[in-house]
C-alpha positions as CSV (number, residue, x, y, z in Angstrom):
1,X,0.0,0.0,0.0
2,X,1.2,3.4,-1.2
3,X,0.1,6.4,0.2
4,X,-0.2,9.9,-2.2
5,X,-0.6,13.3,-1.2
6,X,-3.8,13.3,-0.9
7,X,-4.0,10.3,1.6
8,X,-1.6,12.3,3.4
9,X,-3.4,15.4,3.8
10,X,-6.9,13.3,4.3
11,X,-4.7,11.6,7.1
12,X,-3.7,15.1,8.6
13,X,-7.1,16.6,8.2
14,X,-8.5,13.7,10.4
15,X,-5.7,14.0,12.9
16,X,-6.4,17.7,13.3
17,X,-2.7,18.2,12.6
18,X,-1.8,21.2,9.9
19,X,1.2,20.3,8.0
20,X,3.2,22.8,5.7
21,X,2.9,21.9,2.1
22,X,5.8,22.0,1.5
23,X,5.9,18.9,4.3
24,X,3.8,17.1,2.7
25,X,5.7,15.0,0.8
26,X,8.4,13.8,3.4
27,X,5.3,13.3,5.9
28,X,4.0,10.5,2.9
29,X,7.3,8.9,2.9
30,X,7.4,8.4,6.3
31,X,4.5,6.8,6.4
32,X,4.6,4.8,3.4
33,X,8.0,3.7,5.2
34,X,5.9,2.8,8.2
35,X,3.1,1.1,6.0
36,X,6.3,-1.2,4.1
37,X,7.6,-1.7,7.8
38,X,3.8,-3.2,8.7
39,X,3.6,-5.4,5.4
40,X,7.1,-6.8,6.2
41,X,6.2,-7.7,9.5
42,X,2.8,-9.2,8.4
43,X,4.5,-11.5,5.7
44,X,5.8,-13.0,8.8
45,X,4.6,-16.7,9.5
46,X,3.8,-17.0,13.2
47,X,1.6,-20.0,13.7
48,X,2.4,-21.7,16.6
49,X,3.8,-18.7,18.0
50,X,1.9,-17.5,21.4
51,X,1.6,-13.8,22.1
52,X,3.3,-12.5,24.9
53,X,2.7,-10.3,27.8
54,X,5.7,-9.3,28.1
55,X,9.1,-9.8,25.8
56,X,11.3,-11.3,28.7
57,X,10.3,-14.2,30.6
58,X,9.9,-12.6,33.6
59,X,8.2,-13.3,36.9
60,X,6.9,-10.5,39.1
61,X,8.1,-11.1,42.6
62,X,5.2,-10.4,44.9
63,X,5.6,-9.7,48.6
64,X,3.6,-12.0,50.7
65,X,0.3,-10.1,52.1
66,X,0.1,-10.0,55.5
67,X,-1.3,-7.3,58.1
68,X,1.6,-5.2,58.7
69,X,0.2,-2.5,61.0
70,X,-2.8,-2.4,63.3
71,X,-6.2,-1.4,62.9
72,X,-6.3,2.2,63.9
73,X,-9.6,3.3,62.4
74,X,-11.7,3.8,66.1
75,X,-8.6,6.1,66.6
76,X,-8.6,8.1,63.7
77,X,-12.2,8.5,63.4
78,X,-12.5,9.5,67.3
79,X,-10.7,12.9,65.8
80,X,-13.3,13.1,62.4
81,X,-16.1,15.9,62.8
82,X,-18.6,13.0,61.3
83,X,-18.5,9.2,61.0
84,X,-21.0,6.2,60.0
85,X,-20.4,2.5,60.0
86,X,-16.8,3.0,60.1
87,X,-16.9,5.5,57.1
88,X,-15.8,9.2,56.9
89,X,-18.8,11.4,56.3
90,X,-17.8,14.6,54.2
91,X,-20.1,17.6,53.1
92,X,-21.6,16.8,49.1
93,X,-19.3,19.0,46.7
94,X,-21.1,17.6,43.5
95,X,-24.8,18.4,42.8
């Protein structure tokens, strides 16, 4: 696929982006480069291949998840103008 100038400046005008016309032509190049780039890289047999998450095989090391301080929400709240069940009441900002 081969973009012209006029794909190019269709391509801008949908992008919202204004491009000198004397741009134009490098802008096409670019892209067609880009384009040729995506046609190589579709040519590319990959059955059997899985899709990764990630390109290393990496593990994420995850700390175990345990309770590390106490429970000091009675505290807290003692100090709160206004609490309900354990929640925080706060004035309504949004109609």
């Amino acid at each position: 696929m081969s973009l012209d100038r006029s794909d190019v400046e269709q391509i801008a005008h949908l992008a919202r982006l204004q491009i000198d016309a004397t741009d134009i032509d490098s802008y096409g190049q670019s892209l067609n480069s880009i384009l040729g780039l995506v046609d190589q890289m579709q040519a590319t047999n990959t059955d059997g291949v899985e899709p990764l998450a990630h390109p290393l095989d990496a593990v994420q090391r995850l700390r175990a998840d345990v309770v590390t301080e106490p429970n000091q929400r009675d505290a807290l709240q003692a100090v709160a103008p206004a609490t309900e069940e354990g929640l925080f009441l706060v004035p309504k900002v949004i109609e």
